[in-house]
C-alpha positions as CSV (number, residue, x, y, z in Angstrom):
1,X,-25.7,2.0,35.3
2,X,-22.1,1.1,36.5
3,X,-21.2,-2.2,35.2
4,X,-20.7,-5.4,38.3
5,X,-17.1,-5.7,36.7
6,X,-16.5,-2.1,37.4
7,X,-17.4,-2.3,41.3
8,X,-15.5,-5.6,41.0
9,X,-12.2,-3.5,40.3
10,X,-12.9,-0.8,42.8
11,X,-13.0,-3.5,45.9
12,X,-9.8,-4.8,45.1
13,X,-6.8,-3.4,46.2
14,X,-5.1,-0.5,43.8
15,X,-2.0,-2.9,42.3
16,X,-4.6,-5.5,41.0
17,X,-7.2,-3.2,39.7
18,X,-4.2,-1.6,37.8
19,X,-2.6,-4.3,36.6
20,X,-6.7,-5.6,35.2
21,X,-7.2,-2.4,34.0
22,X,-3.5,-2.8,31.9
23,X,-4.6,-5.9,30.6
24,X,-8.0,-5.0,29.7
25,X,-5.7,-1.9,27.7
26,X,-4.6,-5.0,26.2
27,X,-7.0,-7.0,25.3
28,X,-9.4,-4.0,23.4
29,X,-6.1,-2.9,21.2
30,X,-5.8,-6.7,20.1
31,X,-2.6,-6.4,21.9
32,X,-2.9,-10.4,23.5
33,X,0.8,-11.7,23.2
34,X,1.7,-12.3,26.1
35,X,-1.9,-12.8,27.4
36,X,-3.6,-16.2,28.3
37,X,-6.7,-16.4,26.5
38,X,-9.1,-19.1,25.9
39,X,-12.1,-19.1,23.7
40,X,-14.9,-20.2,26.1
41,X,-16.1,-23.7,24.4
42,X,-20.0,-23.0,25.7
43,X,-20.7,-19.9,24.2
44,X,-19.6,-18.8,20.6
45,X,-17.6,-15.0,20.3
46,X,-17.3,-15.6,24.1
47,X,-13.2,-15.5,25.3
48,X,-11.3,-16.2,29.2
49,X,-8.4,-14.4,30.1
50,X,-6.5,-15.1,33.5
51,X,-4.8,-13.0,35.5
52,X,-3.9,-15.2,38.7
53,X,-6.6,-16.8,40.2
54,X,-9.1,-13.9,38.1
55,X,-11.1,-14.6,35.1
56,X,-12.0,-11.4,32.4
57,X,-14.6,-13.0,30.0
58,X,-14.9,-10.4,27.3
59,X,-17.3,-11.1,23.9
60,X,-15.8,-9.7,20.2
61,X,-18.7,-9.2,18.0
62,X,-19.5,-9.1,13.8
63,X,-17.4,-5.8,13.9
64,X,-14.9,-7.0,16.2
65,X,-15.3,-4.5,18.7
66,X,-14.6,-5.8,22.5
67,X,-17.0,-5.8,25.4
68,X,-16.3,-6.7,28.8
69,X,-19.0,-9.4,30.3
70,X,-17.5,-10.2,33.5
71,X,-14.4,-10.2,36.1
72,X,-14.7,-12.4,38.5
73,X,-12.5,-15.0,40.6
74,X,-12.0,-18.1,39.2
75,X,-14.1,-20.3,41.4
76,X,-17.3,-18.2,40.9
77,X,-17.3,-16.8,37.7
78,X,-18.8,-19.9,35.4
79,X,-21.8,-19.9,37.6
């Protein structure tokens, strides 16, 4: 089953599902320096990053290992 955040990226145009797919690089080698991430306060091991007006909540489990939850844009993704 394709994840919704993976047909997310393949309806946007090619520059921005680059760039996400850069920062998701990012973001599962712990490379977040220059990244703007939030820990979500409603849901523990739960994290935002932005990207423009684009959310990426990701999730970082008891072995640390990242998994992508959802990419959305901003005004629908906390639904």
């Amino acid at each position: 089953m394709v994840a919704i955040w993976i047909k997310f990226l393949k309806s946007q145009n090619k520059d921005i599902s680059l760039k996400i797919y850069e920062i998701i690089e990012k973001i599962i080698n712990w490379d977040t320096t220059w990244l703007d991430i939030k820990p979500l306060s409603w849901k523990e091991n739960y994290f935002r990053c932005r990207i423009w007006n684009i959310r990426i909540i990701y999730t970082k489990n008891i072995n640390w290992e990242i998994e992508i939850k959802k990419i959305w844009y901003r005004w629908d993704i906390y639904k």
